[in-house]
C-alpha positions as CSV (number, residue, x, y, z in Angstrom):
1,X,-46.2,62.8,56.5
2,X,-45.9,64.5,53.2
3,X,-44.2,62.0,51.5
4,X,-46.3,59.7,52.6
5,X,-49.3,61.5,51.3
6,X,-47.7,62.1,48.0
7,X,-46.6,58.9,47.7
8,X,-50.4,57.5,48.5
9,X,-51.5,60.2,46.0
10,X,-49.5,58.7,43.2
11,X,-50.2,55.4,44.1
12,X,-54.1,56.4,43.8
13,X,-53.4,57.9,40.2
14,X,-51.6,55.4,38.5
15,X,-54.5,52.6,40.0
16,X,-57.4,54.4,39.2
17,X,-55.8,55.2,35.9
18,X,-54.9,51.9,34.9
19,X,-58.3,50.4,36.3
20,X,-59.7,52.8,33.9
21,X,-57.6,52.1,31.3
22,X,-59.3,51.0,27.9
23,X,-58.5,48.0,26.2
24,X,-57.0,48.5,22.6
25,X,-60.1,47.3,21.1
26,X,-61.8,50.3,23.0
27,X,-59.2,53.0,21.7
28,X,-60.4,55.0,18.5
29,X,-57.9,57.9,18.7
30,X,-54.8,57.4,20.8
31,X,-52.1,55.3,21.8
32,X,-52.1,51.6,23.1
33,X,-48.3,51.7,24.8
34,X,-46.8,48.1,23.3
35,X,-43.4,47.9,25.0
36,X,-41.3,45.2,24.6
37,X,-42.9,44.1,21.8
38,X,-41.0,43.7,18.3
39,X,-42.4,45.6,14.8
40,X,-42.8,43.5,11.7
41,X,-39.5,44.3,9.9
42,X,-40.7,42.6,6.5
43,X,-42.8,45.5,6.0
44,X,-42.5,47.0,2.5
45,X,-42.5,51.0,1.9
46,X,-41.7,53.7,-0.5
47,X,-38.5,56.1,0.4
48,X,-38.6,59.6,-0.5
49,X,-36.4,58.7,-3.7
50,X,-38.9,56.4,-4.6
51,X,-37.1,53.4,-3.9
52,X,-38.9,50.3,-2.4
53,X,-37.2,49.3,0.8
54,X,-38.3,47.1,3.7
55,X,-37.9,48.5,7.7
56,X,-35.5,45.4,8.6
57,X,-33.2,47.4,5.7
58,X,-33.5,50.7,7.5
59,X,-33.6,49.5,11.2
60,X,-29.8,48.8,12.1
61,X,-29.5,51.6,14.7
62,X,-31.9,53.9,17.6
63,X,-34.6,55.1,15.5
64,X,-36.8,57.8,16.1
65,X,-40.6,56.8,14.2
66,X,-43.0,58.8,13.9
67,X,-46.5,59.0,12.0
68,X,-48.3,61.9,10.4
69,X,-49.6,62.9,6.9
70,X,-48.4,65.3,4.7
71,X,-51.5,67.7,4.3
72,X,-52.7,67.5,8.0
73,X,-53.7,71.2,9.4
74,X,-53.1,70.2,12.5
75,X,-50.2,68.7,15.1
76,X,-48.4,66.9,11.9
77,X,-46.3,70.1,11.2
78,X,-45.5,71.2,14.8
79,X,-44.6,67.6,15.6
80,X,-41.9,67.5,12.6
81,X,-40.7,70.6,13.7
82,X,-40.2,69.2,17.1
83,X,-38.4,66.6,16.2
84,X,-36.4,68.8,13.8
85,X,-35.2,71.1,17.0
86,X,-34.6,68.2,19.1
87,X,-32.4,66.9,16.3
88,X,-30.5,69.6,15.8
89,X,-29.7,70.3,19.8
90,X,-28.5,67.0,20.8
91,X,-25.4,66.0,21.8
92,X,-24.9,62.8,19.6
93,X,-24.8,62.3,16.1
94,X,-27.6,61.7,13.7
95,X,-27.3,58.8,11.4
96,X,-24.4,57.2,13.6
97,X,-25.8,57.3,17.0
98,X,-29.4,57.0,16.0
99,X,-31.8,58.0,12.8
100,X,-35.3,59.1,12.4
101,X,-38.2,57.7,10.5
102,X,-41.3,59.4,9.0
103,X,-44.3,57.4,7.4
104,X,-47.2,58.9,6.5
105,X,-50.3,56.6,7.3
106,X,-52.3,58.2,4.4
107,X,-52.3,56.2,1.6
108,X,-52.6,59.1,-1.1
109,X,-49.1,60.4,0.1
110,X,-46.6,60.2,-2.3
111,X,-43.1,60.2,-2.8
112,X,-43.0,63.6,-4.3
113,X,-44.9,64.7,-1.2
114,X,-43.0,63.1,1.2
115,X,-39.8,65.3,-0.5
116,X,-41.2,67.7,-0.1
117,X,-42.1,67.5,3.4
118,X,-38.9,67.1,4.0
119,X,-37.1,69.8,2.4
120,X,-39.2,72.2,5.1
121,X,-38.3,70.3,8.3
122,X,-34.6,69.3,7.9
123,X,-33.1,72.9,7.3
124,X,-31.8,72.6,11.2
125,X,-29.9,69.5,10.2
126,X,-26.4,69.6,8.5
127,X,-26.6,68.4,4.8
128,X,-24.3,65.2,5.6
129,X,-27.0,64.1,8.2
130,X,-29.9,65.2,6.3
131,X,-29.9,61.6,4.8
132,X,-30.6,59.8,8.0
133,X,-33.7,61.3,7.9
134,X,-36.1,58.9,6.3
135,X,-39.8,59.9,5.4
136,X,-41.8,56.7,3.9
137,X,-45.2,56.1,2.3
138,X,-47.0,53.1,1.7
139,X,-49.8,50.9,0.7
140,X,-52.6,50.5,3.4
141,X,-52.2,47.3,4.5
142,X,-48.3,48.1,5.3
143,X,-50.0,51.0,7.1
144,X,-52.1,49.7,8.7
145,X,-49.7,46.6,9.7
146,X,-46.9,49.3,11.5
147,X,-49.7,51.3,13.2
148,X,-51.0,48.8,14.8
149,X,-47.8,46.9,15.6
150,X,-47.1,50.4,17.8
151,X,-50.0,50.8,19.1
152,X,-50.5,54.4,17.1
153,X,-54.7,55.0,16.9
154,X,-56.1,57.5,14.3
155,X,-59.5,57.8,12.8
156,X,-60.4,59.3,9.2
157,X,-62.7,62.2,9.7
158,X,-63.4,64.0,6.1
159,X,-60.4,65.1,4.2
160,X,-58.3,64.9,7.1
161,X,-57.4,62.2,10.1
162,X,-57.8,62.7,14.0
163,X,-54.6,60.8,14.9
164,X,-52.2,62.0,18.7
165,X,-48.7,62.9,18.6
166,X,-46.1,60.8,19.2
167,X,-42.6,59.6,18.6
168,X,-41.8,56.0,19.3
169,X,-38.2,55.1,20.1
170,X,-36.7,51.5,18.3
171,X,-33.9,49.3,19.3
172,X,-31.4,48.5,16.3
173,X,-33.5,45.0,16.3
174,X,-37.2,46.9,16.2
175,X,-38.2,46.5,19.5
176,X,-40.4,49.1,20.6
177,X,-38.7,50.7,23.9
178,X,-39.8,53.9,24.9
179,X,-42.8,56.6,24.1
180,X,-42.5,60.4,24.1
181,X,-45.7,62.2,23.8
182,X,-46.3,66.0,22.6
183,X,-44.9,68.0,19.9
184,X,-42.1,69.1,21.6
185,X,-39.0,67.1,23.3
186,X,-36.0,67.8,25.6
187,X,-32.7,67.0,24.4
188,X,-32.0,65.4,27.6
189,X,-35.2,63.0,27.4
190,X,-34.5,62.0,23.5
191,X,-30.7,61.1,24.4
192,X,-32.0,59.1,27.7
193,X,-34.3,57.8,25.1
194,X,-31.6,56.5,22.5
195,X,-29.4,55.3,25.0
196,X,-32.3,53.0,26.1
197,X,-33.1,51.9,22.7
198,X,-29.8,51.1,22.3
199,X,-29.7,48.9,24.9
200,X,-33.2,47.1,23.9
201,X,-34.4,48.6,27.3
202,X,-38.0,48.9,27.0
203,X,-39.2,51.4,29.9
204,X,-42.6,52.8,31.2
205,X,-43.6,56.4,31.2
206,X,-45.1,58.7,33.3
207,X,-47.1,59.8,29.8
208,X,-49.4,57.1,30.3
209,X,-50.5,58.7,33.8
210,X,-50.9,62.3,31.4
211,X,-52.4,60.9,28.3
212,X,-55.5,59.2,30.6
213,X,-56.0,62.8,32.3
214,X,-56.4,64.2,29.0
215,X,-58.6,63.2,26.2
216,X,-58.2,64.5,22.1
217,X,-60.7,66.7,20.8
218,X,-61.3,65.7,17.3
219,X,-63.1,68.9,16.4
220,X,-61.1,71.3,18.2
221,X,-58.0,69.4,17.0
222,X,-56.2,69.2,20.6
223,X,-56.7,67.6,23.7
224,X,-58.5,68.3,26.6
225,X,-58.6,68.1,30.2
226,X,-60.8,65.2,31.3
227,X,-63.1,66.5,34.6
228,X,-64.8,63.7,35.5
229,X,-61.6,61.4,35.5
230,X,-59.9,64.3,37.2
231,X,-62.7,64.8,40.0
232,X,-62.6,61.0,40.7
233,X,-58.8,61.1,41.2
234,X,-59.1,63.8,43.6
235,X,-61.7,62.7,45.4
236,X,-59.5,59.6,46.3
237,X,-56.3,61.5,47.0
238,X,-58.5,63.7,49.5
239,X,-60.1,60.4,50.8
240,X,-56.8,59.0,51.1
241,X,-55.3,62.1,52.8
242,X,-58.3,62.6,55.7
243,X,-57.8,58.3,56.3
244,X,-53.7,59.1,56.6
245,X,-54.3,62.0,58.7
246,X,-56.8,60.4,61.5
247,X,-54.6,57.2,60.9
248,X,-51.5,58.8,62.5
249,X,-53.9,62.0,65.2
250,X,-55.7,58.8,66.3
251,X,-52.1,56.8,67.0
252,X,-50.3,60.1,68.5
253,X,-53.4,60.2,70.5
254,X,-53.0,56.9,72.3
255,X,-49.3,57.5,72.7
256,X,-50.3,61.0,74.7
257,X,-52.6,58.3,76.5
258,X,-49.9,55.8,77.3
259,X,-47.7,58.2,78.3
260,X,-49.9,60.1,80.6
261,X,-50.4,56.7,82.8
262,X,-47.3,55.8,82.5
């Protein structure tokens, strides 16, 4: 009976979360998951060195993409730094195996920035792979173009931008396959991740179950446990548990019968 209840109680989840779940017109801050779909590869950007290159040049491999901007006070820095660990305790080989790619969706980034930036989150990395490391800036219609091809939602708000943390996983031909949510990432999940990519296998994730159970806080900078959402969930799991569990007393109870006049 346990498993049955369990598996009743995820069942309730993911259909009251995707029932709930807003379209990407509706989405202001946040991610709108586009597996399986393709990024536009004729995108033009600006490489640390300040050379112009397109992301069909740089995309022959795995690649790791992530967003941020350079002076955000916020997740940008801890997210970097996740990926830096992650790099630097897995098992396969950056710049043959896979590579990572930065852009910064703030248009006032610059080159010199994005060296910067760089310098301070690659010091984990050995100096031959340090190169396979990409960090890009851009124009804003470029921006604008790869944010939305993955689905990456962020919102200007003053100085700064209230934007989620992610990294996105791309297969050698820029097919988005796989989302990884947070700041931090096991070395197990970023390898299953590659290997996946790889292979052009675009799979779901269990983040999209998380990420609808918590909302971002744009003032507090984090996100935040949504109650009402929550309180509906369990109020179906509990529903579903008392139907279950007079479902199978009331069926024990005409076996007891049956047997009794047998």
């Amino acid at each position: 009976m346990k498993h049955l209840v369990l598996t009743f109680g995820l069942l309730s989840i993911l259909a009251f979360s995707r029932a709930q779940a807003p379209t990407e017109d509706q989405i202001e801050i946040g991610v709108y998951e586009k597996l399986g779909e393709t990024i536009p590869l004729d995108l033009t950007f600006i490489n640390e060195d300040e050379q112009e290159v397109t992301l069909g040049s740089l995309i022959d491999k795995p690649t790791v993409l992530s967003f941020v901007y350079f002076d955000c006070p916020g997740m940008c820095s801890p997210l970097l730094d996740g990926i830096s660990d992650v790099v630097s305790k897995m098992d396969m080989e950056l710049g043959k195996d896979y590579q990572v790619i930065t852009i910064s969706f703030n248009t006032k980034d610059t080159p010199e920035k994005a060296r910067t930036k760089k310098v301070n989150f690659v010091q984990n990395i050995s100096q031959d792979h340090r190169e396979h490391w990409i960090y890009l800036t851009g124009e804003e219609e470029n921006i604008k173009a790869i944010t939305n091809a993955v689905g990456f939602k962020y919102k200007p708000m003053g100085f700064d931008f209230a934007h989620p943390s992610i990294i996105t996983l791309l297969s050698p031909e820029g097919k988005i396959t796989r989302y990884l949510y947070g700041i931090e990432f096991l070395p197990f999940d970023l390898k299953l991740a590659v290997i996946e990519a790889q292979k052009g296998q675009a799979m779901p994730t269990i983040n999209r179950v998380i990420d609808f159970c918590f909302a971002y806080d744009p003032v507090e900078k984090s996100y935040g446990l949504q109650v009402t959402k929550m309180v509906g969930i369990l109020t179906i799991f509990i529903a579903l548990v008392v139907f279950i569990s007079l479902l199978i007393k009331g069926r024990r109870n005409r076996a007891s019968k049956a047997a009794k006049n047998e």
